[in-house]
N, C-alpha and C positions, 0 to 999 in steps of 0.2 A: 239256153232259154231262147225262145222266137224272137224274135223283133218284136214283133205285134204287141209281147209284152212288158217291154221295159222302157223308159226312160232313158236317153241317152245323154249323159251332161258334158258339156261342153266350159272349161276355162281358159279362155286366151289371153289373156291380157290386153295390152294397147297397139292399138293399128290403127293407121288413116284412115279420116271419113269414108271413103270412095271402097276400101277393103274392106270394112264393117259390112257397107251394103251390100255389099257384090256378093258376100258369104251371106248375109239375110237371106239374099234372092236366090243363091244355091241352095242353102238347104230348102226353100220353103218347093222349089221343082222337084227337089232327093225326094223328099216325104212326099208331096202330090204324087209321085210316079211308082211309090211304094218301091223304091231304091234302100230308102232309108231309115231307119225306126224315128217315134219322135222325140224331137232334139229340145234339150234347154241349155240354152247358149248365155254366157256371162263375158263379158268384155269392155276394155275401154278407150278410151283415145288419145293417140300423140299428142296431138295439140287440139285446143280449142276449134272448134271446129261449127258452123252454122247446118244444123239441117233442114230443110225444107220442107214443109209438106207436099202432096203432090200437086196439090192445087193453086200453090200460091207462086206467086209472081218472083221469078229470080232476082228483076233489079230493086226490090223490096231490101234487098239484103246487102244492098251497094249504099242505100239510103240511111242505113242506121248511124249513126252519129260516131266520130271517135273513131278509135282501134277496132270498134267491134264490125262496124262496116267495109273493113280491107280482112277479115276473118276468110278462111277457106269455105268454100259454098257445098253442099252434095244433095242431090235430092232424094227424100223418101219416098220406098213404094207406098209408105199408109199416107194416112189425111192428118187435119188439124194444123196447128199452129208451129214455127220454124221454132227447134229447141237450140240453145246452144252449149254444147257437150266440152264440158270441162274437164271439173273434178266430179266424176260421177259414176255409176255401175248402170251399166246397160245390161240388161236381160234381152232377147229373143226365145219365145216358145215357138215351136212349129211342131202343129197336132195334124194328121189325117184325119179328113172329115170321116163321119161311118165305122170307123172303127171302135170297138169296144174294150173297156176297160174292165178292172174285176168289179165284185160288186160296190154299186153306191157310187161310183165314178160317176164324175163330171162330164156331161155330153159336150164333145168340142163345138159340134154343132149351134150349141146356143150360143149367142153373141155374148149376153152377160153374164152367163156361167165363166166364161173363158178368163175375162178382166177379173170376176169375182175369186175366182181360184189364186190366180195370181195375189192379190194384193191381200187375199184373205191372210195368206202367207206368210206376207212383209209384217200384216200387222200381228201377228201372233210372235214372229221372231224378234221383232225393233219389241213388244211387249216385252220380253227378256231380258232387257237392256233399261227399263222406264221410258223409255220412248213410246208416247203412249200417240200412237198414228190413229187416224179413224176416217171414215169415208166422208167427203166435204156434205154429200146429202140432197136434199131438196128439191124441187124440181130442173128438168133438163131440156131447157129451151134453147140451146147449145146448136150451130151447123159447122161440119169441119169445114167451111167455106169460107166462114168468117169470122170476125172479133181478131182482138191485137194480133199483132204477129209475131209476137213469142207465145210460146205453149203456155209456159207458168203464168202469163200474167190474162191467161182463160180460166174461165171455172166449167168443172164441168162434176156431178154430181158422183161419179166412181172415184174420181178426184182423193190418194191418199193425202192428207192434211195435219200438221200439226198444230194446233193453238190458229188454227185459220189459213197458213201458211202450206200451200203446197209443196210436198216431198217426193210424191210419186205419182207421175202420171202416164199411160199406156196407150198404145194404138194399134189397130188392126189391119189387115189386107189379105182376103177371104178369094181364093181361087174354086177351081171346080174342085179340086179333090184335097185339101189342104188350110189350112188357118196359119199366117202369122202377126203372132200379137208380142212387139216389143215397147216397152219404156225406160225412161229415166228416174234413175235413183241419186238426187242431188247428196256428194256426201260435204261441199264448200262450195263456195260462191266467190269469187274475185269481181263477178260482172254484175252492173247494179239492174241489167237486162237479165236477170237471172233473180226474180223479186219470190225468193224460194228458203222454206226450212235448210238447215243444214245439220244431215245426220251427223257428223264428226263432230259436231260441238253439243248436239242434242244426248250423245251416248257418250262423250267423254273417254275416259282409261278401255269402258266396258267396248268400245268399238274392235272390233273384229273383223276384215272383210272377207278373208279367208271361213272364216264360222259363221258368216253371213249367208256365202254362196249355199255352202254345204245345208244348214239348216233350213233355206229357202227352198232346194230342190227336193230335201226331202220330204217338204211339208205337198209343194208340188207334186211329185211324183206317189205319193199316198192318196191326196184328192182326186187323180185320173185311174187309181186301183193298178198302177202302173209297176215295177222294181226299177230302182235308180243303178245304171254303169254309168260309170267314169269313161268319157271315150275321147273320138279326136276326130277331127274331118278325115273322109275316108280319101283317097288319090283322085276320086271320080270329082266328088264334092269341092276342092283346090283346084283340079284342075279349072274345073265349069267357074268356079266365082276367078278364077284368073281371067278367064275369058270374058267375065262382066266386068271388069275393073276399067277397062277403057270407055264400056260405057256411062260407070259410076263419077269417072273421070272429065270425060267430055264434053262439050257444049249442048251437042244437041237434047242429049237428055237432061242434062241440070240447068241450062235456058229455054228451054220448049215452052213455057210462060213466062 
Protein backbone atom coordinates (compact mmCIF):
# COMPACT_ATOMS: atom_id res chain seq x y z
CA UNK A 1 0.00 0.00 0.00
CA UNK A 2 1.46 3.72 -0.80
CA UNK A 3 2.56 5.98 1.91
CA UNK A 4 0.28 8.48 0.96
CA UNK A 5 -2.27 6.09 2.40
CA UNK A 6 -1.61 4.89 5.59
CA UNK A 7 -0.89 5.76 9.01
CA UNK A 8 2.33 4.98 10.39
CA UNK A 9 2.20 4.23 14.48
CA UNK A 10 4.89 4.65 16.34
CA UNK A 11 5.35 3.01 20.25
CA UNK A 12 8.61 3.79 22.02
CA UNK A 13 8.47 3.88 25.32
CA UNK A 14 10.71 6.40 27.68
CA UNK A 15 13.54 8.50 26.59
CA UNK A 16 15.15 11.70 27.74
CA UNK A 17 13.74 15.08 27.08
CA UNK A 18 16.40 16.15 24.51
CA UNK A 19 15.72 12.49 22.45
CA UNK A 20 11.81 13.07 22.38
CA UNK A 21 12.46 16.20 20.68
CA UNK A 22 15.10 15.69 18.53
CA UNK A 23 12.72 12.58 17.10
CA UNK A 24 9.64 15.26 17.10
CA UNK A 25 11.80 17.52 14.86
CA UNK A 26 12.99 14.30 12.59
CA UNK A 27 9.99 13.20 11.78
CA UNK A 28 8.15 16.39 11.35
CA UNK A 29 11.31 17.25 8.23
CA UNK A 30 10.74 13.12 7.12
CA UNK A 31 6.98 14.04 6.29
CA UNK A 32 7.58 17.85 5.16
CA UNK A 33 10.10 16.33 2.52
CA UNK A 34 7.67 13.45 1.62
CA UNK A 35 10.57 10.95 2.91
CA UNK A 36 8.06 9.64 5.13
CA UNK A 37 4.31 8.56 5.40
CA UNK A 38 2.31 10.28 8.29
CA UNK A 39 3.44 9.29 11.70
CA UNK A 40 1.45 8.93 15.17
CA UNK A 41 4.07 8.60 17.59
CA UNK A 42 3.40 7.50 21.39
CA UNK A 43 6.19 7.82 24.11
CA UNK A 44 7.36 8.76 27.45
CA UNK A 45 9.97 9.82 29.82
CA UNK A 46 12.94 8.81 31.89
CA UNK A 47 12.63 11.11 34.36
CA UNK A 48 10.73 14.16 35.18
CA UNK A 49 11.51 16.41 32.96
CA UNK A 50 10.52 20.66 32.39
CA UNK A 51 9.61 21.51 28.73
CA UNK A 52 9.59 24.90 27.51
CA UNK A 53 7.65 26.51 25.33
CA UNK A 54 9.48 28.17 22.54
CA UNK A 55 8.83 31.55 23.72
CA UNK A 56 9.40 31.40 27.17
CA UNK A 57 12.19 32.38 29.22
CA UNK A 58 14.70 29.48 30.17
CA UNK A 59 15.68 31.01 33.63
CA UNK A 60 11.80 30.83 34.37
CA UNK A 61 12.62 27.29 35.01
CA UNK A 62 15.64 27.87 37.51
CA UNK A 63 13.04 30.02 39.53
CA UNK A 64 10.42 27.53 40.31
CA UNK A 65 10.43 26.71 44.00
CA UNK A 66 11.75 23.21 45.41
CA UNK A 67 13.07 20.13 43.52
CA UNK A 68 11.06 21.16 40.66
CA UNK A 69 13.39 24.18 39.78
CA UNK A 70 16.83 21.86 39.67
CA UNK A 71 14.45 19.47 37.03
CA UNK A 72 16.22 18.80 33.58
CA UNK A 73 15.28 21.79 31.05
CA UNK A 74 14.45 21.05 27.02
CA UNK A 75 12.89 23.26 24.88
CA UNK A 76 9.91 22.83 22.45
CA UNK A 77 9.46 23.61 18.95
CA UNK A 78 5.62 24.46 19.52
CA UNK A 79 4.33 27.61 21.88
CA UNK A 80 2.28 27.74 25.14
CA UNK A 81 3.10 27.15 28.50
CA UNK A 82 6.36 24.83 30.11
CA UNK A 83 4.75 21.19 30.85
CA UNK A 84 6.39 19.09 33.22
CA UNK A 85 6.37 15.41 32.01
CA UNK A 86 6.17 12.79 34.45
CA UNK A 87 3.75 10.16 34.73
CA UNK A 88 2.15 10.77 31.49
CA UNK A 89 1.65 9.48 27.42
CA UNK A 90 2.82 11.78 25.11
CA UNK A 91 1.49 11.62 21.63
CA UNK A 92 3.05 13.34 18.42
CA UNK A 93 0.91 13.48 15.05
CA UNK A 94 2.90 14.66 11.94
CA UNK A 95 0.41 15.03 8.90
CA UNK A 96 1.76 16.60 5.37
CA UNK A 97 0.07 19.49 4.59
CA UNK A 98 -2.05 18.97 0.92
CA UNK A 99 -2.33 15.69 1.02
CA UNK A 100 -5.55 13.78 0.89
CA UNK A 101 -7.25 11.32 2.80
CA UNK A 102 -10.13 8.97 1.77
CA UNK A 103 -13.46 10.12 1.97
CA UNK A 104 -14.70 12.49 4.86
CA UNK A 105 -11.11 13.01 6.18
CA UNK A 106 -9.94 15.53 8.19
CA UNK A 107 -8.07 18.32 6.23
CA UNK A 108 -4.55 18.53 8.13
CA UNK A 109 -4.61 21.96 6.82
CA UNK A 110 -7.23 23.38 9.33
CA UNK A 111 -5.58 24.31 12.65
CA UNK A 112 -8.76 23.00 14.53
CA UNK A 113 -9.74 20.17 12.63
CA UNK A 114 -6.17 18.80 13.74
CA UNK A 115 -6.60 19.30 17.78
CA UNK A 116 -10.29 18.31 17.18
CA UNK A 117 -9.43 14.88 15.72
CA UNK A 118 -7.03 14.10 18.17
CA UNK A 119 -8.83 14.64 21.32
CA UNK A 120 -12.06 13.75 19.62
CA UNK A 121 -10.40 10.49 20.04
CA UNK A 122 -9.31 10.44 23.74
CA UNK A 123 -12.78 11.36 24.53
CA UNK A 124 -14.55 8.56 22.77
CA UNK A 125 -11.84 5.87 24.19
CA UNK A 126 -11.32 7.41 28.12
CA UNK A 127 -15.68 7.23 27.36
CA UNK A 128 -15.00 3.45 27.45
CA UNK A 129 -13.46 3.33 30.55
CA UNK A 130 -16.33 6.19 32.39
CA UNK A 131 -14.01 8.48 32.10
CA UNK A 132 -16.16 10.97 30.94
CA UNK A 133 -13.48 13.87 29.33
CA UNK A 134 -15.10 16.93 27.41
CA UNK A 135 -13.76 19.95 25.87
CA UNK A 136 -13.20 22.89 28.67
CA UNK A 137 -15.28 25.32 26.14
CA UNK A 138 -15.93 28.90 26.15
CA UNK A 139 -14.44 31.61 24.68
CA UNK A 140 -10.38 31.80 23.79
CA UNK A 141 -8.78 34.93 24.79
CA UNK A 142 -5.79 32.73 25.43
CA UNK A 143 -1.94 34.07 23.76
CA UNK A 144 0.85 31.20 23.70
CA UNK A 145 3.04 34.18 24.96
CA UNK A 146 1.54 34.42 28.01
CA UNK A 147 -0.46 33.34 31.39
CA UNK A 148 1.30 31.00 34.17
CA UNK A 149 4.04 29.00 33.30
CA UNK A 150 3.00 25.64 33.40
CA UNK A 151 0.72 24.54 30.70
CA UNK A 152 -2.04 22.94 32.97
CA UNK A 153 -2.45 25.57 35.18
CA UNK A 154 -3.74 27.75 31.35
CA UNK A 155 -7.01 27.32 30.16
CA UNK A 156 -7.49 27.12 26.94
CA UNK A 157 -11.00 26.15 25.31
CA UNK A 158 -9.79 22.67 23.10
CA UNK A 159 -8.61 22.06 26.60
CA UNK A 160 -9.66 17.95 27.37
CA UNK A 161 -11.14 18.51 31.04
CA UNK A 162 -12.52 16.39 33.51
CA UNK A 163 -15.05 17.64 36.26
CA UNK A 164 -13.08 21.12 35.41
CA UNK A 165 -9.64 19.70 35.77
CA UNK A 166 -7.37 19.41 32.88
CA UNK A 167 -6.24 16.01 31.42
CA UNK A 168 -5.16 16.64 27.94
CA UNK A 169 -3.76 19.36 26.37
CA UNK A 170 -2.00 19.93 22.74
CA UNK A 171 0.16 22.06 20.78
CA UNK A 172 1.19 22.71 17.34
CA UNK A 173 4.26 23.73 15.01
CA UNK A 174 3.08 24.25 11.29
CA UNK A 175 6.23 24.28 8.67
CA UNK A 176 5.80 24.82 4.90
CA UNK A 177 5.00 21.36 3.90
CA UNK A 178 4.01 19.51 7.30
CA UNK A 179 2.04 19.88 10.73
CA UNK A 180 3.25 18.79 14.08
CA UNK A 181 0.67 18.70 16.68
CA UNK A 182 1.77 16.83 20.11
CA UNK A 183 0.47 16.79 23.88
CA UNK A 184 0.20 15.54 27.34
CA UNK A 185 -1.89 12.83 28.72
CA UNK A 186 -1.60 13.24 32.57
CA UNK A 187 -1.93 9.48 33.76
CA UNK A 188 -0.63 10.71 37.94
CA UNK A 189 0.65 13.56 39.34
CA UNK A 190 3.50 13.62 42.16
CA UNK A 191 4.00 17.62 41.40
CA UNK A 192 1.51 19.92 43.10
CA UNK A 193 3.02 22.12 39.59
CA UNK A 194 1.05 19.66 37.81
CA UNK A 195 -2.67 21.14 39.03
CA UNK A 196 -4.12 18.20 36.59
CA UNK A 197 -6.89 15.14 36.47
CA UNK A 198 -5.29 11.97 36.80
CA UNK A 199 -6.27 9.24 34.26
CA UNK A 200 -4.86 6.12 36.44
CA UNK A 201 -7.14 7.02 39.21
CA UNK A 202 -10.15 8.36 36.98
CA UNK A 203 -10.22 4.68 35.06
CA UNK A 204 -9.13 2.50 37.98
CA UNK A 205 -8.71 -1.64 37.22
CA UNK A 206 -10.39 -0.53 33.71
CA UNK A 207 -6.79 1.39 32.76
CA UNK A 208 -5.14 -0.06 29.92
CA UNK A 209 -2.24 1.99 28.32
CA UNK A 210 -1.34 -0.59 25.90
CA UNK A 211 -5.50 -0.49 24.72
CA UNK A 212 -5.19 3.07 25.02
CA UNK A 213 -2.54 3.58 22.33
CA UNK A 214 -4.10 1.09 19.99
CA UNK A 215 -7.62 2.37 20.24
CA UNK A 216 -6.49 5.91 20.01
CA UNK A 217 -4.71 5.51 16.57
CA UNK A 218 -7.36 3.72 15.43
CA UNK A 219 -9.88 6.22 16.03
CA UNK A 220 -7.01 8.50 14.52
CA UNK A 221 -6.25 7.01 11.62
CA UNK A 222 -10.06 6.48 10.55
CA UNK A 223 -10.78 10.34 10.91
CA UNK A 224 -7.78 11.21 8.40
CA UNK A 225 -9.47 8.10 5.93
CA UNK A 226 -6.03 6.82 6.49
CA UNK A 227 -5.04 2.39 7.26
CA UNK A 228 -3.13 2.16 10.54
CA UNK A 229 0.73 0.10 10.32
CA UNK A 230 2.63 -0.55 13.20
CA UNK A 231 6.09 0.76 12.08
CA UNK A 232 9.57 2.13 13.66
CA UNK A 233 11.75 5.00 12.81
CA UNK A 234 13.26 4.33 9.57
CA UNK A 235 17.68 4.50 9.64
CA UNK A 236 17.28 8.02 7.85
CA UNK A 237 14.90 9.31 10.63
CA UNK A 238 17.49 8.05 13.98
CA UNK A 239 20.10 8.91 12.27
CA UNK A 240 18.80 12.91 11.46
CA UNK A 241 17.18 13.06 15.31
CA UNK A 242 20.79 11.67 16.54
CA UNK A 243 22.26 14.59 14.89
CA UNK A 244 19.54 17.04 16.74
CA UNK A 245 20.03 15.59 20.05
CA UNK A 246 23.01 17.96 20.73
CA UNK A 247 21.00 20.57 19.88
CA UNK A 248 18.05 19.45 22.07
CA UNK A 249 20.90 19.07 24.45
CA UNK A 250 22.74 22.38 24.42
CA UNK A 251 22.59 25.86 25.57
CA UNK A 252 22.19 27.63 22.85
CA UNK A 253 19.01 26.38 21.79
CA UNK A 254 17.40 25.65 25.35
CA UNK A 255 18.79 29.24 26.74
CA UNK A 256 18.28 31.49 23.63
CA UNK A 257 15.59 33.34 25.99
Amino acid sequence: MSDELTLRVLAEGAAGGAWNMAVDEALLEAVGAGASPATLRFYEWEEPTISLGYFQRHVEAGEQAGPVGRLPVVRRQTGGGAILHDDELTYSLVLPLGAKGGSGAVDANNIEAVYRLVHDAFIAVLAGWGVEAAYRGGSDSSNAQRGPFFCFARQHRLDLVVAGDKLLGSAQRRVKQAVLQHGSLILGRRFSEQPAAELRALAGKAFDLAALTEQVAGRISAALGLRERTGRLSEAERGRAQELLDKYEGSPWNQQR
